[in-house]
N, C-alpha and C positions, 0 to 999 in steps of 0.2 A: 710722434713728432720726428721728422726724417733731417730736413738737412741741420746744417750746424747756423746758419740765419733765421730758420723758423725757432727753434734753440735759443739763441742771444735776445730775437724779439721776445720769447717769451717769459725771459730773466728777468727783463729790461721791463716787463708790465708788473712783474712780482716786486721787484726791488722799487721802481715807484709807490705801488700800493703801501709797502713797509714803512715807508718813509714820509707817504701823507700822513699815515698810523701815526707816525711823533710829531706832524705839527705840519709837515713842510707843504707846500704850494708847486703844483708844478709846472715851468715857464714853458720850459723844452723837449721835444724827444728826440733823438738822434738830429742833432743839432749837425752839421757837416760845413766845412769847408774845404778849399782845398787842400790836401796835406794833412785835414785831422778832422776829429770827431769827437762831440761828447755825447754821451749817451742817455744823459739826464742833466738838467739843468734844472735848480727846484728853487723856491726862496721861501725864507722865515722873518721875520722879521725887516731888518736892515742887511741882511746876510743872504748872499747868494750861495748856494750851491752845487759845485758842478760835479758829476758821478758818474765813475767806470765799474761797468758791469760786467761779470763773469759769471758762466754760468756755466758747473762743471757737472758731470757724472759723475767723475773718480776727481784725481789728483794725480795721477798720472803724469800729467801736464806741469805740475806744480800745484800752486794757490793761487790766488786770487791776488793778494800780492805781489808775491814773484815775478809774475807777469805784467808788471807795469816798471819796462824798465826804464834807466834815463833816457832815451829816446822817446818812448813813448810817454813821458812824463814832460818833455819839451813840446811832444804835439798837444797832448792836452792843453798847457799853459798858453798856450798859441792860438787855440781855437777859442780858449775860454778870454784871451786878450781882445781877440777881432768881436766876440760877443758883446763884450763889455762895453766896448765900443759904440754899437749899435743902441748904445740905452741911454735916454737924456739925463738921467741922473748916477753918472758914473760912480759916485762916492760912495763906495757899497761896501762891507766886509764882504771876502771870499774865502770860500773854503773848499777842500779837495776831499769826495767821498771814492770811498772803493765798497762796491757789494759784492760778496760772493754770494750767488745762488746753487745752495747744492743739493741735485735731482735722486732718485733712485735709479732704479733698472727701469718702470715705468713713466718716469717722466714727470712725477708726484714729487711736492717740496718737502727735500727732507728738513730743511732750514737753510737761513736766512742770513747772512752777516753781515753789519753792515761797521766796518772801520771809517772813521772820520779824522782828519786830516791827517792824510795819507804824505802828502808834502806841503810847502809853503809856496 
């Protein structure tokens, strides 16, 4: 796997897969507007949720969290506003997933993490 968007795509099919595994439904994938992106948009129940995907080598970089800072935590709630929008029964619980997907040297999953409500 060469560049770092065949990469992110392929975190982004891992961390869905994980996540139908507990139950969840998936509405969205790279959902886009302008000014912001969700990476996953899934739903359970009466409960939406929308999921930022990382997908590392190392940690180098940081985590998975680290990496989702107040900015980027305002596009998110922005994109997933203009979504919500879009849907005739707005009255939804929402909630905010972070996955880290972490690769070896070969590009094989060494594991999976998925934190849930990462903000409010």
């Amino acid at each position: 796997m060469g560049n770092r968007k065949d990469i992110g795509y392929y975190g982004e099919r891992v961390a869905a897969k994980a996540l139908l595994k507990r139950g969840y439904r998936l509405l969205e994938h790279n959902y886009t507007i302008r000014g912001g992106e969700l990476d996953l948009i899934l739903e359970k129940g009466d409960e939406i949720v929308f999921v930022e995907v990382k997908t590392r080598r190392n940690t180098r970089f940081g985590s998975a969290l680290e990496s989702i800072t107040p900015q980027k935590q305002r596009r998110l709630k922005r994109a997933a506003e203009v979504y919500l929008c879009s849907l005739p029964d707005a009255e939804r619980d929402i909630r905010f997933f972070a996955v880290a997907v972490i690769l070896d040297t070969d590009d094989r999953v060494l594991r999976t993490e998925i934190y849930e409500d990462i903000f409010s």
